[in-house]
Backbone and ligand atoms as CSV (ligand in chain L), in Angstrom:
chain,resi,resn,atom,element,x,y,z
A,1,UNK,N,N,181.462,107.461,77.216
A,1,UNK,CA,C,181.155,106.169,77.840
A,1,UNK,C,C,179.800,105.674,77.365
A,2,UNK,N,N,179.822,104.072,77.073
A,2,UNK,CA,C,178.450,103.812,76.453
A,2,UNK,C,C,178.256,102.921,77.051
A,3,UNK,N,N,176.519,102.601,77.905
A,3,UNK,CA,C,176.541,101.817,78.408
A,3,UNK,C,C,175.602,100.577,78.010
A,4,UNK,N,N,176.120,99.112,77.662
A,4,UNK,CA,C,174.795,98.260,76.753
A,4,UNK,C,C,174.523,97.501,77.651
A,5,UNK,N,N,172.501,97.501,77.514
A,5,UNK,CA,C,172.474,96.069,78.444
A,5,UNK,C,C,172.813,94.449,77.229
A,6,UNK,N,N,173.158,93.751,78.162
A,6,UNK,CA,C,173.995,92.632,77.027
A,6,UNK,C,C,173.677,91.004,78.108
A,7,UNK,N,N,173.775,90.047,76.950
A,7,UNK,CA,C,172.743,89.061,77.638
A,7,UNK,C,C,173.793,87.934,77.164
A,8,UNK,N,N,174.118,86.985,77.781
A,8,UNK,CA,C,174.759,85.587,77.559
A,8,UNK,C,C,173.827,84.625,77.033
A,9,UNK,N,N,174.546,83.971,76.441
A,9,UNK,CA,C,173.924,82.947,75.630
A,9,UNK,C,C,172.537,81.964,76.541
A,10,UNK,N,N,172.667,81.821,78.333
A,10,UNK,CA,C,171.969,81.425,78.888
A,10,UNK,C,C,171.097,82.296,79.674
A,11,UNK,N,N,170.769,83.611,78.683
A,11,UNK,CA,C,169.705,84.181,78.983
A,11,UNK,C,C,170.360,85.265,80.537
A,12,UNK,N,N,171.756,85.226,80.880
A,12,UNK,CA,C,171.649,86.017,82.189
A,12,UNK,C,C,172.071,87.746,81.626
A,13,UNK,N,N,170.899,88.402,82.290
A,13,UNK,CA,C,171.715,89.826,81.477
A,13,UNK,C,C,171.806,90.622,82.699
A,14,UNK,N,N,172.725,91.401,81.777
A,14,UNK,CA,C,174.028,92.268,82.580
A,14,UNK,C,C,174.068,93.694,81.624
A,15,UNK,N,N,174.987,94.816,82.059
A,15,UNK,CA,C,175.194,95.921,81.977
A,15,UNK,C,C,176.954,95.755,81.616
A,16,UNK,N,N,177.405,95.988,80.523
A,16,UNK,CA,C,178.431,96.485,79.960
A,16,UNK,C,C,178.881,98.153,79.780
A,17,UNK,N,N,180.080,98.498,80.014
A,17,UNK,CA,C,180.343,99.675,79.909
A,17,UNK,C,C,181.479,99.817,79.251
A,18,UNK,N,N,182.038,100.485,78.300
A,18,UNK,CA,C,182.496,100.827,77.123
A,18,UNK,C,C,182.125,102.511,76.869
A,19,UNK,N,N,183.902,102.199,76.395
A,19,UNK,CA,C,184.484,103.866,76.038
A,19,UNK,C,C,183.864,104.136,74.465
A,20,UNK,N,N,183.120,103.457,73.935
A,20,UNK,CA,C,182.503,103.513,72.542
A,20,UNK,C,C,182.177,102.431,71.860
A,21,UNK,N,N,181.204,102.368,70.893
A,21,UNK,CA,C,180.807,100.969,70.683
A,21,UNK,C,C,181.778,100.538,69.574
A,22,UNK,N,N,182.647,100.644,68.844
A,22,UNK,CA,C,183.742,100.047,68.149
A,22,UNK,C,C,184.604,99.202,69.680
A,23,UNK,N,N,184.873,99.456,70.689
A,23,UNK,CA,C,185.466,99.013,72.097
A,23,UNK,C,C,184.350,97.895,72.159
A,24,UNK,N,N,182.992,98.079,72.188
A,24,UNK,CA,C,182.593,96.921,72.631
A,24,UNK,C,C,182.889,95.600,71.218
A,25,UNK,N,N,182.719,96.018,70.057
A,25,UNK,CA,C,182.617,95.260,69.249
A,25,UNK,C,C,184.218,94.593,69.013
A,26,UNK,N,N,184.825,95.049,69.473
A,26,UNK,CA,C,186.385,94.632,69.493
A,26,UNK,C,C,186.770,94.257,70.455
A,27,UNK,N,N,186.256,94.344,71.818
A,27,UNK,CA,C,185.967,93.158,72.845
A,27,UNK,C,C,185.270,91.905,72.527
A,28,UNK,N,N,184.257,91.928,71.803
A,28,UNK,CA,C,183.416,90.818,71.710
A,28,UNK,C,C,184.323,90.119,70.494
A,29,UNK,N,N,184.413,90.715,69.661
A,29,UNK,CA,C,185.465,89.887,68.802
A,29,UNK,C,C,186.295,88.889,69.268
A,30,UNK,N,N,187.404,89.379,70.245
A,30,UNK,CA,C,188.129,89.199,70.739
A,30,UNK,C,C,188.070,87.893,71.995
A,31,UNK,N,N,186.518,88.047,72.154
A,31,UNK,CA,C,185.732,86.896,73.005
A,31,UNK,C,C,186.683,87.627,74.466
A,32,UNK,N,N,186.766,88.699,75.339
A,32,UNK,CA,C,187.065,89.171,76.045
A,32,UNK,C,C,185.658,89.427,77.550
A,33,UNK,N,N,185.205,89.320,76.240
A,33,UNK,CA,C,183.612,89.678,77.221
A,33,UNK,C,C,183.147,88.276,77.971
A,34,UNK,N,N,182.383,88.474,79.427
A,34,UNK,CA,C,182.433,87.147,79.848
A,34,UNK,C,C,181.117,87.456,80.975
A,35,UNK,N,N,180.366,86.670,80.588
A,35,UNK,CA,C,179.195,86.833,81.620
A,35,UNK,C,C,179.426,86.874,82.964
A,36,UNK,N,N,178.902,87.662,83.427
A,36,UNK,CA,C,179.522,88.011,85.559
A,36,UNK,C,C,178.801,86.230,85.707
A,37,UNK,N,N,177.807,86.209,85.185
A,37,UNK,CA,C,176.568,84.822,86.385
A,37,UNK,C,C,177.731,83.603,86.007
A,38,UNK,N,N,178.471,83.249,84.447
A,38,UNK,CA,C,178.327,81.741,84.416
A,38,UNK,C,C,179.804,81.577,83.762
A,39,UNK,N,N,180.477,82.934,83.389
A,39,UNK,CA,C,181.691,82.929,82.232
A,39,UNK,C,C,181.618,82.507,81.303
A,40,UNK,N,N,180.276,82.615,80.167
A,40,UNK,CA,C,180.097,82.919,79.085
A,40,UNK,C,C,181.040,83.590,78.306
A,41,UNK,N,N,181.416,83.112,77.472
A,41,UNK,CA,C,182.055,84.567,76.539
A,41,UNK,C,C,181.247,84.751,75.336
A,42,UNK,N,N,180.111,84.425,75.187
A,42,UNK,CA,C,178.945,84.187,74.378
A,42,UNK,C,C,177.995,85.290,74.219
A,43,UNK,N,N,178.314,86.489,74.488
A,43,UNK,CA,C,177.642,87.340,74.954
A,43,UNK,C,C,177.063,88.336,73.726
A,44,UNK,N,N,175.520,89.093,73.643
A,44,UNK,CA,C,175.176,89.510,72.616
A,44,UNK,C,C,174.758,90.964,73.385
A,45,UNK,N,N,174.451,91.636,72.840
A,45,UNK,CA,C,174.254,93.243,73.030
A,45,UNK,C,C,172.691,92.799,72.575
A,46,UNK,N,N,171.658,93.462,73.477
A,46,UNK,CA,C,170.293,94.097,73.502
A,46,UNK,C,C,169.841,95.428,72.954
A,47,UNK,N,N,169.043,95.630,72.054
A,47,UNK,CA,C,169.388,96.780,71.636
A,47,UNK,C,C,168.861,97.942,72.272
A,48,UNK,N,N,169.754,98.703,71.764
A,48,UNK,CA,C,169.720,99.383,72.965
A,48,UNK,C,C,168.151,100.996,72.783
A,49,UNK,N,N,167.518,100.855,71.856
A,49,UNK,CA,C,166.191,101.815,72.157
A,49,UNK,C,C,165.781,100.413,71.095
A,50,UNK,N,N,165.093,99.318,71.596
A,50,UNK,CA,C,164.170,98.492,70.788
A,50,UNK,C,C,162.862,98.493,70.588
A,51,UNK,N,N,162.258,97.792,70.005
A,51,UNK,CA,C,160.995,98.690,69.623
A,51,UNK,C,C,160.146,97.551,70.157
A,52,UNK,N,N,159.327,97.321,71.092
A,52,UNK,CA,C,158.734,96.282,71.712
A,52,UNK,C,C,157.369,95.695,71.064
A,53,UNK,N,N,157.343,94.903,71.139
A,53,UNK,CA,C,155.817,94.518,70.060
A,53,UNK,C,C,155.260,93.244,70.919
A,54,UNK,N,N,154.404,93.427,71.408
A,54,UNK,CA,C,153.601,92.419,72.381
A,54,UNK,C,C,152.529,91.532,71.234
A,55,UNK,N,N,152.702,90.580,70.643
A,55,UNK,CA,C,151.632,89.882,70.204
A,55,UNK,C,C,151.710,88.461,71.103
A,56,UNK,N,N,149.616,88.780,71.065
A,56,UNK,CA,C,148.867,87.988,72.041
A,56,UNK,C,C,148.842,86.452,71.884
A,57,UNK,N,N,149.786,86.097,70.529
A,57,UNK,CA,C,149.144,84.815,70.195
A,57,UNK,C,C,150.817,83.987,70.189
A,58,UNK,N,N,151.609,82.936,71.082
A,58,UNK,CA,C,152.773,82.659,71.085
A,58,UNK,C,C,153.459,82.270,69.804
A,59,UNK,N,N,154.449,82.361,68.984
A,59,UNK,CA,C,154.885,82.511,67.913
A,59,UNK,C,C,154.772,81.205,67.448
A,60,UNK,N,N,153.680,80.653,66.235
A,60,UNK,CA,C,153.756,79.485,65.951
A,60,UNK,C,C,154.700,78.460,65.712
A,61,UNK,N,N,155.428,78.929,65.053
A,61,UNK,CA,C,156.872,77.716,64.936
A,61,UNK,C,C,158.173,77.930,66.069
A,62,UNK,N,N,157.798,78.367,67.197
A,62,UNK,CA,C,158.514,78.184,68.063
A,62,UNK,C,C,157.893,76.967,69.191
A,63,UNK,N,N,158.098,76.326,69.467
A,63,UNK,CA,C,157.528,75.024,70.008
A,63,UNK,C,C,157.622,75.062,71.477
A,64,UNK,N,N,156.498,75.086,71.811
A,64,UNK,CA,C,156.100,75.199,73.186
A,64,UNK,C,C,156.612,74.133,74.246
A,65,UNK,N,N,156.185,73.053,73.649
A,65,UNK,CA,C,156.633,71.587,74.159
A,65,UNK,C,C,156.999,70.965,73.594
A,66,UNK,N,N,157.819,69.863,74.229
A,66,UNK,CA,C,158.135,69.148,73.586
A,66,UNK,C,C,157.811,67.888,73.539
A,67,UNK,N,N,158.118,66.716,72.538
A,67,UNK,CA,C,157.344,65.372,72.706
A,67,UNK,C,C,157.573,64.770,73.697
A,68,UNK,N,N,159.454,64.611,73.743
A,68,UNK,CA,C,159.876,63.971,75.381
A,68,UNK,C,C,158.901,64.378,76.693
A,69,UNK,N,N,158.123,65.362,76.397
A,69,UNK,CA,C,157.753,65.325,77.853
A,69,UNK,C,C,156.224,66.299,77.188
A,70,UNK,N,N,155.707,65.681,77.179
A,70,UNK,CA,C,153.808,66.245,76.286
A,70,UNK,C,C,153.124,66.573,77.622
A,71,UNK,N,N,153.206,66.265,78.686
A,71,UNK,CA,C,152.597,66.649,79.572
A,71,UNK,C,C,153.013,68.252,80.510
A,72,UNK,N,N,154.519,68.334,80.112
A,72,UNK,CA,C,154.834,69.673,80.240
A,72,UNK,C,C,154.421,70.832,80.780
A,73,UNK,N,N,154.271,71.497,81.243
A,73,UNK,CA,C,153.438,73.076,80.988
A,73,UNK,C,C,154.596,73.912,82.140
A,74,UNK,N,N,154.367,74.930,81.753
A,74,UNK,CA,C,155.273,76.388,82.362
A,74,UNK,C,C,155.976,75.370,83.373
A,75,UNK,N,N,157.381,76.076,83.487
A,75,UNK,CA,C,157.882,75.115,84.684
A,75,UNK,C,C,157.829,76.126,85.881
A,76,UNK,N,N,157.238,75.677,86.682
A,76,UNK,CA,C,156.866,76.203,88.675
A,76,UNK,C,C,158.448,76.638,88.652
A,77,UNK,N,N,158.027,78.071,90.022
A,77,UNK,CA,C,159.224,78.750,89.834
A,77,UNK,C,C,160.304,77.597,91.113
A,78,UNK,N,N,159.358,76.634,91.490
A,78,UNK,CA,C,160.306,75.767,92.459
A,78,UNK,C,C,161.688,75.138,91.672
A,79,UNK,N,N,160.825,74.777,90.442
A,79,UNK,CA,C,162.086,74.105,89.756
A,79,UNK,C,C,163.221,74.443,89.585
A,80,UNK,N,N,163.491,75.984,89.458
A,80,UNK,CA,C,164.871,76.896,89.117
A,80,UNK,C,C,165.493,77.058,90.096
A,81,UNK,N,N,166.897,76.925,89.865
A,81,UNK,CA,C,167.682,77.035,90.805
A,81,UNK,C,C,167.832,78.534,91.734
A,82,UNK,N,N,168.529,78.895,92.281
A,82,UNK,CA,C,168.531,80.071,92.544
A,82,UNK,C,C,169.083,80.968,92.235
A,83,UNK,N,N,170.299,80.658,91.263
A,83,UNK,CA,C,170.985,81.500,90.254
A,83,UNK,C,C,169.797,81.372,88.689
A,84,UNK,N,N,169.570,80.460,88.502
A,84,UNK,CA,C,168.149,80.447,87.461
A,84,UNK,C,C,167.490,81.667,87.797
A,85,UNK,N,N,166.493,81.462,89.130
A,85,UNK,CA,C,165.475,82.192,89.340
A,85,UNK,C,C,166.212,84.286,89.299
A,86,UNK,N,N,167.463,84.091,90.145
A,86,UNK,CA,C,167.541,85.479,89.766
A,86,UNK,C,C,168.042,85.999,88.332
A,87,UNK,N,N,168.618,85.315,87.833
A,87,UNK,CA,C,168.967,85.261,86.364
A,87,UNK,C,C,167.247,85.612,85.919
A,88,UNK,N,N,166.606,85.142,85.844
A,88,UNK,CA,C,165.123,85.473,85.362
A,88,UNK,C,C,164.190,86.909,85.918
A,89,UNK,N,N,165.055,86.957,87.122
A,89,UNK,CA,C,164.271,88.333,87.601
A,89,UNK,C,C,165.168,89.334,87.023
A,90,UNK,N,N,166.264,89.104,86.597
A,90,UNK,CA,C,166.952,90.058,86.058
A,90,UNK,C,C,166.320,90.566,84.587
A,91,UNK,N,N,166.307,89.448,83.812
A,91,UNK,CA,C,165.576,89.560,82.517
A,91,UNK,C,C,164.279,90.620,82.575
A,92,UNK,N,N,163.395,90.042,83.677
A,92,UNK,CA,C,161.734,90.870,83.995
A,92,UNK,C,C,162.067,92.234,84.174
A,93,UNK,N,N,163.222,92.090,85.091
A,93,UNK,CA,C,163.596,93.770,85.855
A,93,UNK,C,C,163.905,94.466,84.340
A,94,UNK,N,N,164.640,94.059,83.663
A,94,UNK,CA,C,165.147,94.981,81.975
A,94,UNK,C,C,164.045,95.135,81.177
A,95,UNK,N,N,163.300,93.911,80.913
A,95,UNK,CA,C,162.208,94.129,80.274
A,95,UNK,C,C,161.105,95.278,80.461
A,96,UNK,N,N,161.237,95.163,82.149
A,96,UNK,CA,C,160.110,95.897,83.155
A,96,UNK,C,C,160.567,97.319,82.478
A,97,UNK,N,N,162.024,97.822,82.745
A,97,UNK,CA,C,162.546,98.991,82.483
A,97,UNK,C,C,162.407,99.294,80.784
A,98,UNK,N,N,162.624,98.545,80.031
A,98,UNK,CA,C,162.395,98.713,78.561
A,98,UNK,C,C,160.876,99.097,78.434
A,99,UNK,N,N,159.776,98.533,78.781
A,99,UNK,CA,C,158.667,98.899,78.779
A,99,UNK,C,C,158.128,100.057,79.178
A,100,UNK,N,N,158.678,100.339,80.468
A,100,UNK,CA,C,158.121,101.510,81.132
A,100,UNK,C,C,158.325,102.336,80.517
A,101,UNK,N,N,160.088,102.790,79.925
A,101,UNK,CA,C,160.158,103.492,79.250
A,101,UNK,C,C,160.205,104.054,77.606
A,102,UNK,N,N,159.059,102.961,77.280
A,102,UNK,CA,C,158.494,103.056,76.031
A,102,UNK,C,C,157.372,103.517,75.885
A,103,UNK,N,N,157.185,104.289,74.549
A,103,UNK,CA,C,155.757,104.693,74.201
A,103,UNK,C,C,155.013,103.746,73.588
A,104,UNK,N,N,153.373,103.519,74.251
A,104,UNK,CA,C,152.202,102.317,73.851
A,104,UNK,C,C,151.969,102.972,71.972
A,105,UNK,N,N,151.948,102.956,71.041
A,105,UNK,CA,C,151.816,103.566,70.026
A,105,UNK,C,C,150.177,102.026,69.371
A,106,UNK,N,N,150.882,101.310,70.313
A,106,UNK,CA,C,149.053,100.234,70.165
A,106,UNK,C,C,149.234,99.289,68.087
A,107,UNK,N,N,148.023,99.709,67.998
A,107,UNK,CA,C,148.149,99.099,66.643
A,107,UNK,C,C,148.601,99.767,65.695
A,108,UNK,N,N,149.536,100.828,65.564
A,108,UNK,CA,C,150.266,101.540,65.032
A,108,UNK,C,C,151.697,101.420,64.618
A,109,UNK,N,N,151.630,100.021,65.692
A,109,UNK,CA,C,153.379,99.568,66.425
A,109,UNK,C,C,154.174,99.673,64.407
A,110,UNK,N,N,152.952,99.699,63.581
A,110,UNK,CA,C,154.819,98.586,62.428
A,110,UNK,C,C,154.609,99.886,61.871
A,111,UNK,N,N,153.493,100.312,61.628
A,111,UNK,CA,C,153.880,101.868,60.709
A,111,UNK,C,C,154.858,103.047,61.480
A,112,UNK,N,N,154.605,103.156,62.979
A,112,UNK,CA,C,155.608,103.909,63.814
A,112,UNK,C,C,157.078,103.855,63.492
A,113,UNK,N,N,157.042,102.227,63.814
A,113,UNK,CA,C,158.364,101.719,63.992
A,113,UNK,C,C,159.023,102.189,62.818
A,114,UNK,N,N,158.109,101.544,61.073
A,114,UNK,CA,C,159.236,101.688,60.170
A,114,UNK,C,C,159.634,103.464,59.784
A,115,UNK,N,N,158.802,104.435,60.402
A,115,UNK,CA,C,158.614,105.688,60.311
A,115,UNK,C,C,160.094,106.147,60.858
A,116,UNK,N,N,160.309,105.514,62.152
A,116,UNK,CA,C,161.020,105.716,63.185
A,116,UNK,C,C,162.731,105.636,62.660
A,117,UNK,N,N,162.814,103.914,61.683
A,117,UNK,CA,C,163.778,103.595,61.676
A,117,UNK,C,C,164.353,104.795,59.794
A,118,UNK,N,N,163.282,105.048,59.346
A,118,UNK,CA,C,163.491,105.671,57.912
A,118,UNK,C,C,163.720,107.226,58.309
A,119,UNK,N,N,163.881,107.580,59.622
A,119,UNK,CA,C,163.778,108.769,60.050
A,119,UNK,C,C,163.067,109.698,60.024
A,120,UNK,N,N,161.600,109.338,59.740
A,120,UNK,CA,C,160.307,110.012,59.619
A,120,UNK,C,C,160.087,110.699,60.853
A,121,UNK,N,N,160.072,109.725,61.808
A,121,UNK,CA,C,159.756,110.508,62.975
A,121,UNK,C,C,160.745,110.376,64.361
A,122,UNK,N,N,160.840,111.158,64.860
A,122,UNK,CA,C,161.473,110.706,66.324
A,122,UNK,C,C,162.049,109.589,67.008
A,123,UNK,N,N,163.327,109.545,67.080
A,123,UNK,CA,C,164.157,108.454,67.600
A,123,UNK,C,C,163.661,108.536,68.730
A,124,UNK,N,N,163.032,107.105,69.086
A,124,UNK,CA,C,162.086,106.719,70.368
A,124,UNK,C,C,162.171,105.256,70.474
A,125,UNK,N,N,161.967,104.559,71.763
A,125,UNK,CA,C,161.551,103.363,71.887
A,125,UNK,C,C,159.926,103.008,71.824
A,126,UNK,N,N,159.520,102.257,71.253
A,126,UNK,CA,C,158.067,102.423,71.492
A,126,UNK,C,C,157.781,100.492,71.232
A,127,UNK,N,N,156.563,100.993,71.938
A,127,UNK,CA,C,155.843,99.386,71.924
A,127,UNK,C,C,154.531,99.015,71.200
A,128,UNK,N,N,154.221,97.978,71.378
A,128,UNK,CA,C,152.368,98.074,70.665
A,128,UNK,C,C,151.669,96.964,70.022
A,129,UNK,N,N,151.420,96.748,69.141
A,129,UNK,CA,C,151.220,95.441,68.813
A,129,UNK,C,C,151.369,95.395,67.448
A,130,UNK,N,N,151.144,93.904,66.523
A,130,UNK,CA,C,151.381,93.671,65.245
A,130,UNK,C,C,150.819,92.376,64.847
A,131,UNK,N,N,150.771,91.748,63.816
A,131,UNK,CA,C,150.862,91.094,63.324
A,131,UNK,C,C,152.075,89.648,63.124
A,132,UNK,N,N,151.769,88.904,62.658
A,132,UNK,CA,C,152.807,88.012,62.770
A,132,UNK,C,C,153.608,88.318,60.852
A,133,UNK,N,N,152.841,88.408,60.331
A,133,UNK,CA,C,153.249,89.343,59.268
A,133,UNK,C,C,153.878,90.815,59.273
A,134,UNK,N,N,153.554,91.731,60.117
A,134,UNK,CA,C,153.779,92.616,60.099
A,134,UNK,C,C,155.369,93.036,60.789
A,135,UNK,N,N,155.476,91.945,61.738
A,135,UNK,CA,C,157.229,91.402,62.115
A,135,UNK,C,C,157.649,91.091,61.590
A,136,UNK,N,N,157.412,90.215,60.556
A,136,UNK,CA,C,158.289,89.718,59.393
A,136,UNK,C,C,158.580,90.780,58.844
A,137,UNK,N,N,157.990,91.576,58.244
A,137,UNK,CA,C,158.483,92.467,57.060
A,137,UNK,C,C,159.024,93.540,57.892
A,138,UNK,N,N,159.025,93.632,59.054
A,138,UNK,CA,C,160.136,94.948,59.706
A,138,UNK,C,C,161.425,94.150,60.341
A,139,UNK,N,N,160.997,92.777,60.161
A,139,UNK,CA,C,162.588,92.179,60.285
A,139,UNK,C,C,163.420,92.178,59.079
A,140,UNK,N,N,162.617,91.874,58.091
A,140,UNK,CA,C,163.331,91.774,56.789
A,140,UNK,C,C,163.510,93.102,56.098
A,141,UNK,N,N,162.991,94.385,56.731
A,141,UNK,CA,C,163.388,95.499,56.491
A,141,UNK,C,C,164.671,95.767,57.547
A,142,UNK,N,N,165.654,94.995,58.307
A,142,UNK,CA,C,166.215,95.537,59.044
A,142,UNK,C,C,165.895,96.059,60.331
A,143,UNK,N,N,164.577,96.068,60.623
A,143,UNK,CA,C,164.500,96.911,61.749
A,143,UNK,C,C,164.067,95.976,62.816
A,144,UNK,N,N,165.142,96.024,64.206
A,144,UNK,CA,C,165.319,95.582,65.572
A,144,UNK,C,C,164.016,95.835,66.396
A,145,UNK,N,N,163.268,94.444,66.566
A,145,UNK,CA,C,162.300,94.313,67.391
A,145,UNK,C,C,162.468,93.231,68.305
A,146,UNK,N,N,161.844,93.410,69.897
A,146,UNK,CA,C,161.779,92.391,70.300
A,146,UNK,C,C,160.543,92.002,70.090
A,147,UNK,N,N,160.039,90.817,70.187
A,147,UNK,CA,C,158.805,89.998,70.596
A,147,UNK,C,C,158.960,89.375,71.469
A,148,UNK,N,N,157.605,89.422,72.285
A,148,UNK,CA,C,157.590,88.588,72.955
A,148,UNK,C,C,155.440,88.398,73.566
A,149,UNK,N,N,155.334,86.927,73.863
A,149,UNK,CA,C,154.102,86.725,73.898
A,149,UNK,C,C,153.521,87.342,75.774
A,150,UNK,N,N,152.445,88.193,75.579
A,150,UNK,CA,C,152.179,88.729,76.841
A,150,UNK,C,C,150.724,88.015,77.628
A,151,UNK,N,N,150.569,87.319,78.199
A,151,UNK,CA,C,149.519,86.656,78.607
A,151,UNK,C,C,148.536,87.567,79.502
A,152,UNK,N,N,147.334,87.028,79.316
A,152,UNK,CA,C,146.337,88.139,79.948
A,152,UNK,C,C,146.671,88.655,81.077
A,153,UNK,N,N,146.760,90.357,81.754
A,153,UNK,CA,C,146.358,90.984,82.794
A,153,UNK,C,C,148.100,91.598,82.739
A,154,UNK,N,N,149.001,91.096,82.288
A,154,UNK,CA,C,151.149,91.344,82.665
A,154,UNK,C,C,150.920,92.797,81.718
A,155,UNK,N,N,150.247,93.238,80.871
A,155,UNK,CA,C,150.306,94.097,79.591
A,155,UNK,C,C,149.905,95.435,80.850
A,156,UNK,N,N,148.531,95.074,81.435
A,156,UNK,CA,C,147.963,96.239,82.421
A,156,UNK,C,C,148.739,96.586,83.365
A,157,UNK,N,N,149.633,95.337,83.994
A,157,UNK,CA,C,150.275,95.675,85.289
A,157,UNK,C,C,152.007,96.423,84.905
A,158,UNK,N,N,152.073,96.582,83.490
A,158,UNK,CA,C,153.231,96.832,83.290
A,158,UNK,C,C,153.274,98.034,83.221
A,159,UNK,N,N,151.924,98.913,82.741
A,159,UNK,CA,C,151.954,100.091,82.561
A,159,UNK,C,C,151.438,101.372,83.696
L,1,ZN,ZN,ZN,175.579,83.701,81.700
């Protein structure tokens, strides 16, 4: 039995269970798979020991705001609905759990990682930091990272 956490196209994630991962991939083929929150059949697999990389600076060509609305900023958690808002605590709660149970390896994160994935060292999840260069070239080496931008004081309280 294998169990993936797995995320719908609108961000709600969930826990899949599967007799082997050829079963999940021949479900998803099949578009069988269907988000519990919204009936998605859009659904992608998280990987499952990812290698976490916290850089401090938000990813430049991903666009923060937008023009329609320049005045913008973080939207207040009033705005989300209440399937939104737990849909989002769900995300924190996985993340929370992906983190915890990762090793801080710090500014070490891309030499670890590619160590990790070439079988140098120990199949591990680990986290740490990088470069915006230094993601590129372990994406384009193949190797599964998340990013994501960590704003001051969330990095201390996570650990
Ligand atoms: Zn969904």
């Amino acid at each position: 039995m294998k169990v993936f956490n797995l995320a719908c196209e609108h961000g709600h994630a969930f826990e899949g269970w599967f007799a082997s991962g050829d079963d999940f991939e021949s479900q998803q083929a099949r578009g069988l798979m269907r988000c519990p929150s919204c009936d998605s059949a859009v659904v992608h697999k998280l990987p499952a020991a990812p290698h976490l990389n916290f850089n401090n600076s938000p990813e430049p060509r991903a666009p923060q705001r937008t023009a329609a609305a320049p005045s913008a900023t973080t939207p207040a958690p009033a705005e989300l609905t209440p399937a939104q808002a737990e849909a989002r605590a769900l995300v924190l709660q996985t993340l929370h759990k992906l983190i915890t149970e990762s090793e801080d390896v710090g500014e070490r994160f891309a030499e670890v990682a590619r160590k990790i994935h070439y079988g140098e060292d120990e199949q591990r999840s680990i986290r740490g930091v990088a470069s915006v260069e230094e993601r590129h070239a372990l994406e384009d080496e193949g190797i599964d990272i998340i990013s994501f931008p960590v704003p001051g004081g969330i990095k201390e309280t996570l650990q």
